[in-house]
C-alpha positions as CSV (number, residue, x, y, z in Angstrom):
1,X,42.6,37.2,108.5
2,X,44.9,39.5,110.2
3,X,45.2,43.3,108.7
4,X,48.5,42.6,106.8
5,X,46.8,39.8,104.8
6,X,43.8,42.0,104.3
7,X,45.7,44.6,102.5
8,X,47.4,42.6,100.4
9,X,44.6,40.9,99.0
10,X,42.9,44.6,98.3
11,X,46.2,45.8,96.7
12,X,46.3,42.2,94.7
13,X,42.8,42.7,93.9
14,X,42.4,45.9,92.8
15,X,45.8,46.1,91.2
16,X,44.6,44.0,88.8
17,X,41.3,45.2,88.6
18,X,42.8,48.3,87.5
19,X,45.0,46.5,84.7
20,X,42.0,45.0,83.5
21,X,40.1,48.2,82.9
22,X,43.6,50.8,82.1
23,X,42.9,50.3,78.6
24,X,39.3,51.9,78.9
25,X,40.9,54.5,81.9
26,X,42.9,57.7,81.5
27,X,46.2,58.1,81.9
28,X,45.3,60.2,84.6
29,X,42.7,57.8,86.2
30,X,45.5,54.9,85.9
31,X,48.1,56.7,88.0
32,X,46.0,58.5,90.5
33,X,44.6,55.0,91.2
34,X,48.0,53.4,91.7
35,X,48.7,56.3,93.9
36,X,45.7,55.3,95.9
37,X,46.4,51.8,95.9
38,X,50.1,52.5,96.9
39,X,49.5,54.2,99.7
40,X,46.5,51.6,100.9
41,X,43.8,53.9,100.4
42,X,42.1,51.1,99.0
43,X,38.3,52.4,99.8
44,X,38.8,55.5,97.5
45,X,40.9,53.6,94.9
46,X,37.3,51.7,94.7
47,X,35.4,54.7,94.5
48,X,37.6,56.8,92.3
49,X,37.0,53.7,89.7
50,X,33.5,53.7,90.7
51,X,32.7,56.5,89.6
52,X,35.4,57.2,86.3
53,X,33.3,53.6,85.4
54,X,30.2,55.6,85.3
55,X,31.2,59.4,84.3
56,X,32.9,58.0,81.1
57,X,29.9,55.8,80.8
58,X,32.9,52.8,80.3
59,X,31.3,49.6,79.6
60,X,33.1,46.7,82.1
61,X,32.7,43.0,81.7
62,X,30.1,41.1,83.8
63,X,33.3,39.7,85.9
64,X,34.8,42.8,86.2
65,X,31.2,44.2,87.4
66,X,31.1,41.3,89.9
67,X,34.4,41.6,90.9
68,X,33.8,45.6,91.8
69,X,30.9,44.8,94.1
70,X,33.1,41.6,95.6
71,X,35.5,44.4,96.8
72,X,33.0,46.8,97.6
73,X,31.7,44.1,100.3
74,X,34.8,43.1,101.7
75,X,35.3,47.1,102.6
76,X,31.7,47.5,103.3
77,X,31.5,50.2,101.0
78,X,27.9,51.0,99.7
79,X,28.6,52.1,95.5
80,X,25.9,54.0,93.8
């Protein structure tokens, strides 16, 4: 998969990620994470959620749980 590809699949991905979660997120968290996500800094879009997820003690699905460490492996990020 070439780079271009890549990227859009992590914007897709955690786009809706974080629409799936904005009603449990602050105002604050929502659009610091689509400024993350707009300007590709996917990694820290993941572990800005990552960790608002577990400071607010927010209670995500199983999917959305599976889905965070799905894109935590395709950037080879090691979450807490």
């Amino acid at each position: 998969m070439n780079r271009a590809e890549e990227w859009r699949k992590l914007e897709e991905a955690l786009t809706n990620f974080v629409g799936s979660m904005s009603s449990q997120l602050s105002i604050r968290d929502c659009a610091l994470l689509a400024e993350f996500i707009d300007n590709r800094e996917f990694g820290v879009a993941l572990e800005w959620l990552h960790s608002s997820v577990v400071e607010n003690r927010l209670q995500p699905s199983a999917s959305q749980k599976l889905e965070v460490q799905r894109l935590a492996k395709m950037m080879d990020i090691d979450l807490p």
